[in-house]
GUGU-978313 format. One record per residue (C-alpha): x, y, z. Coordinates in pm, whole numbers, plus 50000, padded with zeros to 5 digits. Example, Ala and Ser with C-alpha at 12.3 -4.5 7.8 and 13.67 -1.06 7.14 Angstrom:
BEGIN
512304955050780513674989450714
END
This chain:
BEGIN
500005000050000501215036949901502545052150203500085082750151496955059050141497425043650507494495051050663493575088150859493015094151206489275109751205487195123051548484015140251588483885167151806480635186851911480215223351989481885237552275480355225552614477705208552476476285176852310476485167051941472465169851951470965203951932466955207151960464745181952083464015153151873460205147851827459425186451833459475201051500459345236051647463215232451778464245216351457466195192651613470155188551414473615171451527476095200551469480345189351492483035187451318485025162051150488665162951246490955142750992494555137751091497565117750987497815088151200499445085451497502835093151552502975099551140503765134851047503435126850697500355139950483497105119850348495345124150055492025130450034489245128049806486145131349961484645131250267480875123850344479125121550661475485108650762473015096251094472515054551079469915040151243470275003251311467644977051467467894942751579465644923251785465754884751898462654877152074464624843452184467294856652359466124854452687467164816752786470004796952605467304766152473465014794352316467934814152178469364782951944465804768451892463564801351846464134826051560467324839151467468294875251505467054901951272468934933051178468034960650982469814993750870468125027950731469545062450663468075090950890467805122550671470265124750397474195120050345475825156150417479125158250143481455178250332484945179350104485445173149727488955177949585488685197349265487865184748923491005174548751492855160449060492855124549212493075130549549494805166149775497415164449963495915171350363498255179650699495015187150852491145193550808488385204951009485165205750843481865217351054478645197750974475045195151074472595170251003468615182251024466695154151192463685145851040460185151251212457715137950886454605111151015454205080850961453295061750617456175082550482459965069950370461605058550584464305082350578461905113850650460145096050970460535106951330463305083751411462885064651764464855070052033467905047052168466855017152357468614983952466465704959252614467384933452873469154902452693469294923352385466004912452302464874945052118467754974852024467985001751815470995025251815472365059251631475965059951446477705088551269478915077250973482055087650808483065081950490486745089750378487835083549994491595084550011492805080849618490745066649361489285034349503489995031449915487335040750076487275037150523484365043350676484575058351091481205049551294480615068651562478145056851831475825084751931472555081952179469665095652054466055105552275462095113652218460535147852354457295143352228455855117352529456305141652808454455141153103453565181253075452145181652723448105194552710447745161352540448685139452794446635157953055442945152852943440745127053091440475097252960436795071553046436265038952926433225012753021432774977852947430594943653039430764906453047427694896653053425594926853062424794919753441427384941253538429624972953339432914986253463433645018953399437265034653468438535071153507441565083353387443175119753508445685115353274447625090553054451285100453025453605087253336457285083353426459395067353669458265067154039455215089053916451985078954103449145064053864445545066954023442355051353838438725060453940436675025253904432915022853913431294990153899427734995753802424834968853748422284964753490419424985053561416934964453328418624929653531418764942753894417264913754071420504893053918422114921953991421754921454334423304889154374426484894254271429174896454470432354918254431435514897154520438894920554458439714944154210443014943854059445234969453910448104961953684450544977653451451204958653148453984958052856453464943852555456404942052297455004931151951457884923051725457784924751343454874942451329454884957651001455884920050865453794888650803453994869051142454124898251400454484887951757453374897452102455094896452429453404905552792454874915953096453864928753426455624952753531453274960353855450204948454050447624962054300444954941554458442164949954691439884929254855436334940854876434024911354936430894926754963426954923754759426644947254444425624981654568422154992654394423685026154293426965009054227430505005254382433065033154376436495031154450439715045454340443135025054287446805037054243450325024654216453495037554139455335033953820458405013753907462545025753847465515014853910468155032054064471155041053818473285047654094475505016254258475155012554676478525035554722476345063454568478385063254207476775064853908477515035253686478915035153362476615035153057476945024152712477815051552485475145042252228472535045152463471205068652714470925063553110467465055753160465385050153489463565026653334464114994153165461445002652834458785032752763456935037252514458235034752119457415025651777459955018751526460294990151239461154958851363459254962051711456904982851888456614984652270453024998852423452004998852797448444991852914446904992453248444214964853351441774967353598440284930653641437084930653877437034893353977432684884154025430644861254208427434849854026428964868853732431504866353492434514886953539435754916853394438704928653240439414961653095442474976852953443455011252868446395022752635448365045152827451985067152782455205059452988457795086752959461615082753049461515114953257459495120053585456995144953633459615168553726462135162153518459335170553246458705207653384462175215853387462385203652995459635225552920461145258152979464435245352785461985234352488460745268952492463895285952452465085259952187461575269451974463105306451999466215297651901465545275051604463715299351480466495322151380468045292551193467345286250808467445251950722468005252550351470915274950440472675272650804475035291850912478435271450964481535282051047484195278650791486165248050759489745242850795491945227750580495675224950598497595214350310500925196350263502285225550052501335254650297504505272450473504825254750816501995235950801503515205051032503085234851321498975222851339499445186851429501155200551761503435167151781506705196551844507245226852103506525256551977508815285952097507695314251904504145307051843502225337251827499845337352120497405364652269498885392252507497325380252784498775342852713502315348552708503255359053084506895377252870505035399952660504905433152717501855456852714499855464952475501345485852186499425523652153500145553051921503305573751973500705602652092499695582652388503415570352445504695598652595501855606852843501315575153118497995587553185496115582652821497895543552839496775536553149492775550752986493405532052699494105498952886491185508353102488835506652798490355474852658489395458252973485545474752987484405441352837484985419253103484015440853391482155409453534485245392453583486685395853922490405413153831493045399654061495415424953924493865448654177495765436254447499315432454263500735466454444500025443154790500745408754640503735418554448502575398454141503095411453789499485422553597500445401853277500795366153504497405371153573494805358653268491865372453197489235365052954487985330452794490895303952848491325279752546488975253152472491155224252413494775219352538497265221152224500095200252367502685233052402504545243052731504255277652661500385269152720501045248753035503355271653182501005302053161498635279753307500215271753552501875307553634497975322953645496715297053906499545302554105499455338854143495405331054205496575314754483498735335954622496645367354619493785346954805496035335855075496615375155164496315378155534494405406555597495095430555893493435455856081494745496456125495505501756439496295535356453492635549256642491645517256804488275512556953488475489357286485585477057450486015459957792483345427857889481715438258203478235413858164477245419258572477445456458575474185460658470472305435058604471015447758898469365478758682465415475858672463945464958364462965489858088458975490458167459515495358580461675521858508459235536058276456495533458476458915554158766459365580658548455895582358456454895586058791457635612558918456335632158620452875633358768454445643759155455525675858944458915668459152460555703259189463945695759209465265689458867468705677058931467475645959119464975636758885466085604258733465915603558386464745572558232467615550458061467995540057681465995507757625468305472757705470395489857955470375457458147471365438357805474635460657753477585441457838480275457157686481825495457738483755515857519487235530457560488335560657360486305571057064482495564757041481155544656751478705559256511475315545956564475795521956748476435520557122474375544557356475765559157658473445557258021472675591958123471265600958435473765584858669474975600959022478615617858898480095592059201479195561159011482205544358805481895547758396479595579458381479045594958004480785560257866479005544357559477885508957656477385479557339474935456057277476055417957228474945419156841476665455456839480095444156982479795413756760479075428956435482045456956489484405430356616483795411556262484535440256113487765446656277486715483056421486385467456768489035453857026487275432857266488825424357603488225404657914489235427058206491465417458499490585451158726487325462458845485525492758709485925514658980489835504258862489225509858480486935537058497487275555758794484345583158901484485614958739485915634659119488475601759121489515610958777490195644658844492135641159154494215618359008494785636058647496125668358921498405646959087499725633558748500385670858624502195679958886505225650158850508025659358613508665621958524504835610258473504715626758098508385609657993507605579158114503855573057982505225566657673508345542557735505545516857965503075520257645504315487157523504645472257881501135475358014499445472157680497815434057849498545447758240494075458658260492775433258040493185401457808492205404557410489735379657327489565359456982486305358956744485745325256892485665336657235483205367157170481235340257007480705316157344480455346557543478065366957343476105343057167473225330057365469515314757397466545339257374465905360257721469055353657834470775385857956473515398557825473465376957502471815378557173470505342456966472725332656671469945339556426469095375256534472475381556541472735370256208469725390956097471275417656242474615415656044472925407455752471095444255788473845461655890476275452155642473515462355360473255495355495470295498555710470525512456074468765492356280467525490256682466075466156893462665470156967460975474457295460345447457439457445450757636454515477857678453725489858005450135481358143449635520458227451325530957815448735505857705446175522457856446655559457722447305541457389443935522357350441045545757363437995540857447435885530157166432275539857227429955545556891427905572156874424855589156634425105621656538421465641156535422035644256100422875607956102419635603156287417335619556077418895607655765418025570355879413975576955842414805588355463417065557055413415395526055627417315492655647416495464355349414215446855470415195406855566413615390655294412685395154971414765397754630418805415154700417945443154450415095464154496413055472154206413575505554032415205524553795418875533453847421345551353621424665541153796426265509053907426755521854244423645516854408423105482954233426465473054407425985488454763422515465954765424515430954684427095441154970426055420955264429055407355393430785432455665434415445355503437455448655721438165479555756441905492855910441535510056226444125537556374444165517456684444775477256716441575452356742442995435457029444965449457351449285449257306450785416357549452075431257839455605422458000453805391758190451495383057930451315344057867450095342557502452925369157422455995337057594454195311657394453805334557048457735329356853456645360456668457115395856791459145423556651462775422956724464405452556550463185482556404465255493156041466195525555886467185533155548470205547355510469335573955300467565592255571469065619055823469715591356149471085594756482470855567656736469545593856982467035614756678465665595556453461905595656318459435564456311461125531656150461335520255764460635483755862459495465756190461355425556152460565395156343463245373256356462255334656313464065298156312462965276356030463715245356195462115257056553459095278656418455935265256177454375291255952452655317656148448685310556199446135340556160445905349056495449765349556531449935375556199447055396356364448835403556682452475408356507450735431756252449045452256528451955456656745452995478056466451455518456398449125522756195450005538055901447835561155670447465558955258449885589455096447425613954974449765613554606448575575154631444715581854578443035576754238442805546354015446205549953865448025535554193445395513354283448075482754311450285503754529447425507254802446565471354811450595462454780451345483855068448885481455344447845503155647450765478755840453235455755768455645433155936459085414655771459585380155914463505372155873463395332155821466615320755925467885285355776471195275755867472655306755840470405312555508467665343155553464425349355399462705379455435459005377955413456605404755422453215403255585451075433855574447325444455660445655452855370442515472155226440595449355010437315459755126437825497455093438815493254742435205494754549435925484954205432225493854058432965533654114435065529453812431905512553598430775546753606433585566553462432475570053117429235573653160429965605953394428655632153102425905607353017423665636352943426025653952686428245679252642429065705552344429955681352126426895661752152426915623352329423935605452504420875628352494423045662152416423765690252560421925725052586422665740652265425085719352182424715700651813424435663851861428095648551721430265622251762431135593051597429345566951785426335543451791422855554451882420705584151883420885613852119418345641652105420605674452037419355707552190418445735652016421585726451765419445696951674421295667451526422045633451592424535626251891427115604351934426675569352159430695577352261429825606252527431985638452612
END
């Protein structure tokens, strides 16, 4: 053999990360295609070129069945194996050397192809039918698998031919389809004694999908007295496949299997007005995973199926699925009924999720011509061409021209000699090189901290395949490295104004709680006490909950300092931090939390302490040169700093425990904070005498005009018809007569009294606001700030169910009420009303760590009356100058509508439209 006719290496290769098969086979709308590429190289290890002549590719389908494979006596004494082998669509020819030459010389070719698949009906060629999808029935009884075809003329007379297995599916069975989904009845009788009538919801199923059948055994009206005696034994469901081989041939035949079985016992007389009942099974699967959890290995001709079979036609066998209801009879003959149904290789679910996908396919396909697609342009490489061995990539490649951004030794980008001598216009011009892949997170940012050079670093789309060159690997590898090095930079903290807060959990704990003090300073209020400077003012809300004090500089918004304190007592004017406050700044790293070894009458001394002390410090010489020299010495001597850990077990608590916050408000909290908004706890409780002045007294009353008006306008009487005869010329009156049910209606004021600090239903209710939220945009101070954006209840999803009514009512009432903006009235922000509410509540729903905000709010249905609006264009139902309805005063009747309108003194014919 001629040294340039050995054989080629071919491959198929599909389009970048995805399958050969594009479209969904069985829906013409996607026009379903297998788009590649043929790849034809020398063989291997062989450098030298191949000549080509042509090159032809098409889609085989091939069938066999053996309906005696199943045992080894029935498989050498039952009918032999059949095969079969048809062409799907037609042959694509993808090369042809030119006329006058035997064969061209090839290095290398890539030539792109794409094969329609055909979606005709039946009773057409075979060629131009819907082709059946891949399927391998156990023992290889019934088969049918896809192969690429590839036919390679190499000179004048050798021809090879490359088979490529590829799987193949259906789309058109699913579960989803409107089809599918429609009812489906059927009735039959033995002996006319008795009919059985069946019920199907729908008739398309996959594995592990539930199948449910409504059964109604009936008797014979005109033979009820033999009726009557019969007696109505079991009633058995079963799932049946039936494989018919051969059965467009002479001798077609049929195999049945049960796949599953149902049977229930009933033993009781016929029913005069029948027997109902109502059986279901599930659709059996089989696992495709092995019991270490792995998926096994599949063929690559055929798909990974959950099921052994579904439903198919194609030439040499046809598999159908039935389900059979047998009702076994006493004094009767029994009966069996069986109804065709679908079985699809996808679940329910699996099904939805194809639907969208389908959808998206139709809108793709659409774009796509199919007398002319749109492929790219093939490669070919020939012998002659100037360093064409460089393509087979069998040598290392030192000067191969790459992109910028893949050789980690190039330089940067070249720009005009304008732009050279000013840095600024070449840093703007690399700046809008790099504008298209803004999405891409740029580790070049941090190459002034890492060190790392802004060319090691890649950026972009990396190559699809690897080509086999060093220069390749080592960028590669140079990129991930530097990746790895800028995300192992430890971060620290600035430490130049450092914030220190010192854990003190008991100082506080003897401090009333925040309604007793409340209710004190309610009461000294009323006394009218006359000396001012004793009067105690009332602290900020959670004093007792404050566990850790500030040293130095004051934190914005956050922290609150407790005012009203005798100038003798230790820490006066100092901010004090909540746990979730001294947890969220310590995360941050603005906070320095420390466990103290002194006291606080040692730390922070009373203000007269202080000042004594600060004299007697001026006055030495050696106390101002020395402060300095112990800085480093007693930076640990008052306290010991404590880790993120430690906070954690220190701060982190169970609900009501004082002095700690729960995990999942804290992480609520964070969560809000690190968004933007400024948010405080709530109060906790509502004092029984604050309740009180809040909830008026609710007493109806009649006015005198209200009075009189009710003799004019007497109540409907309590029977007779809804709508009172008479003539009316609105909708509104018509409406307010059907409206008999009472409308909720938001009140100012809550329907039901606040919970109190010792209320019962208020421990055993999980729900109740925990923080009141800010936006950000607003002017805030944690001592000024108006009413709150959002009121949140903080919830566990693994401790809490969903809320009940009663639970929403009282969390939606503990919140103000809040009035409709006047810009907000009118039809044209009718949505925003209802959207919005008179209250609302967000329910944080925390999952692991995971948060869900939902919003719960009282609405307005009621108020909004939708008939007003039926009377809108009927408002100038008696005319106006331009005519309409009856017409206006001296107004000529015009318009271009139906109907006649009496015109004034104009006269005239007016418009049915209206002014």
């Amino acid at each position: 053999m001629n040294a340039q006719n050995v054989p080629a290496t071919v491959r198929i290769s599909g389009p970048p990360n995805s399958s050969f098969l594009v479209g969904y086979p069985g829906i013409s709308a996607t026009l379903p295609r297998i788009v590649g590429k043929v790849e034809i190289r020398p063989g291997a290890g062989i450098s030298a070129p191949v000549n080509i002549s042509m090159v032809r590719i098409c889609l085989q389908r091939k069938e066999t069945i053996h309906p005696a494979a199943e045992n080894m006596a029935r498989r050498h004494l039952g009918t032999p194996r059949r095969e079969t082998a048809d062409l799907v669509g037609k042959e694509v020819l993808l090369f042809r050397c030119v006329s006058g030459k035997e064969a061209e010389s090839i290095i290398a070719m890539d030539l792109p192809f794409q094969i329609f698949i055909p979606f005709g009906r039946g009773g057409e060629e075979t060629n131009r039918r819907i082709p059946p999808a891949s399927l391998q029935l156990p023992s290889r009884i019934a088969e049918t698998y896809y192969e690429l075809v590839v036919t390679v003329q190499q000179g004048a007379s050798i021809q090879n031919r490359y088979t490529f297995p590829i799987p193949l599916q259906r789309y058109d069975t699913l579960s989803t389809f409107g089809m599918y989904n429609r009812p489906e009845s059927k009735v039959v009788t033995a002996d006319s004694i008795v009919t059985l009538g069946i019920s199907l919801p729908k008739w398309s199923y996959g594995p592990l999908d539930p199948i449910t059948v409504y059964i109604k055994l009936a008797p014979n009206p005109d033979w009820l007295h033999k009726a009557k005696r019969v007696t109505i034994q079991k009633i058995t469901l079963a799932i049946e496949e039936e494989i018919t081989f051969n059965p467009e041939g002479d001798e077609p035949t049929k195999k049945i299997n049960k796949i599953a079985k149902h049977t229930q016992q009933v033993g009781q007389k016929m029913p005069e007005s029948g027997y109902v009942t109502n059986l279901g099974l599930v659709f059996p699967a089989r696992d495709l995973r092995d019991p270490d959890g792995i998926i096994k290995r599949g063929k690559p001709a055929f798909p990974m199926y959950e099921i052994s079979s579904f439903t198919t036609t194609s030439t040499l066998y046809k598999i159908e699925f039935f389900l059979c209801i047998k009702a076994q009879l006493a004094s009767a003959r029994d009966i069996t009924l069986r109804q065709p149904i679908v079985i699809c290789p996808m679940d329910q679910q699996a099904c939805k999720e194809e639907m969208d996908a389908i959808e998206q396919a139709a809108k793709d396909a659409s774009m796509v011509d199919v007398n002319n697609p749109n492929l790219p342009d093939r490669v070919i490489i020939l012998s002659s061409e100037k360093e064409a061995i460089r393509h087979l990539g069998l040598c290392e490649l030192v000067t191969m021209p790459l992109d910028d951004d893949d050789n980690p030794t190039a330089g940067p980008p070249p720009v005009a000699e304008s732009a050279t001598s000013d840095p600024a216009a070449a840093e703007n011009l690399v700046a809008e090189a790099e504008e298209d892949n803004e999405g891409i997170i740029d580790f070049r940012l941090f190459k002034k901290t890492t060190n790392i050079s802004a060319q090691t670093i890649r950026r972009g789309e990396k190559d699809f395949e690897s080509h086999g060159t060093r220069a390749q690997q080592n960028a590669l590898e140079q990129s991930r490295q530097a990746m790895v090095e800028v995300l192992s930079y430890t971060r620290v903290h600035n430490d130049k104004t450092p914030t220190i807060g010192w854990y003190y959990p008991e100082w506080w704990a003897d401090w009333p709680d925040d309604g007793e003090v409340e209710e004190e300073h309610l009461e000294a209020q009323e006394q009218h006490t006359e000396e001012k400077e004793n009067e105690r003012k009332p602290p900020p809300v959670f004093a007792r909950e404050r566990v850790v004090i500030l040293e130095g500089n004051s934190v914005l918004n956050l922290g609150r300092a407790v005012t009203g304190l005798p100038k003798d007592r230790p820490g006066r004017g100092k901010d004090w931090l909540l746990p979730e406050e001294a947890l969220y700044l310590l995360e941050r790293g603005s906070l320095d939390l420390r466990w103290p070894t002194k006291s606080m009458e040692e730390m922070f001394p009373p203000v007269s302490t202080e000042a004594k002390t600060a004299t007697a410090v001026g006055k030495s010489p050696a106390a101002g040169q020395t402060s300095g020299a112990r800085e480093e010495d007693d930076e640990y001597e008052n306290g010991i700093p404590l880790s993120v850990e430690a906070a954690y077990s220190l701060l982190i608590g169970n609900d009501g425990e004082r002095g700690k916050v729960s995990l999942r408000k804290f992480q609520v909290y964070s969560n809000l904070k690190r968004v933007g908004y400024n948010v405080l706890r709530a109060p906790r409780t509502v004092s029984k005498r604050r309740q009180q002045a809040l909830t008026p007294v609710r007493t109806p009353s009649v006015s005198l005009f209200q009075w009189l008006t009710s003799f004019l306008h007497p109540a409907p009487k309590p029977y007779g018809p809804l709508l009172q005869p008479g003539l009316y010329r609105s909708y509104i009156p018509i409406y307010r007569q059907l409206s008999l049910l009472p409308r909720h209606k938001p009140a100012p004021f809550p329907t039901q009294p606040l919970p109190t600090a010792k209320s019962s239903e208020d421990e055993e209710n999980p729900f109740t606001i925990h923080y009141h939220v800010w936006k950000s945009g607003t002017k805030w101070t944690k001592t000024r700030h108006g009413p709150p954006n959002f009121y949140v209840s903080v919830a566990d999803a693994q401790e809490t169910d969903l809320p009940s009514l009663d639970q929403i009512v009282r969390l939606v009432d503990a919140t103000p009420y809040c009035p409709i903006k006047p810009e907000w009235k009118g039809q044209n922000r009718f949505y925003n009303r209802l959207k919005t509410g008179h209250r609302s509540v967000l329910i944080a729903v925390v999952d692991h760590g995971v948060i869900n905000y939902m919003r719960f709010a009282e609405g307005a249905f009621g108020e909004e009356e939708l008939f007003d609006r039926f009377d809108t264009r009927g408002n100038n139902w008696r005319g106006g100058k331009r005519g309409g309805g009856r017409g206006g005063r001296g107004g000529r009747g015009g318009g271009n509508g139906r109907g006649r309108g009496r015109g004034g003194r104009g006269g005239g014919r007016g418009g049915g439209r209206g002014g």
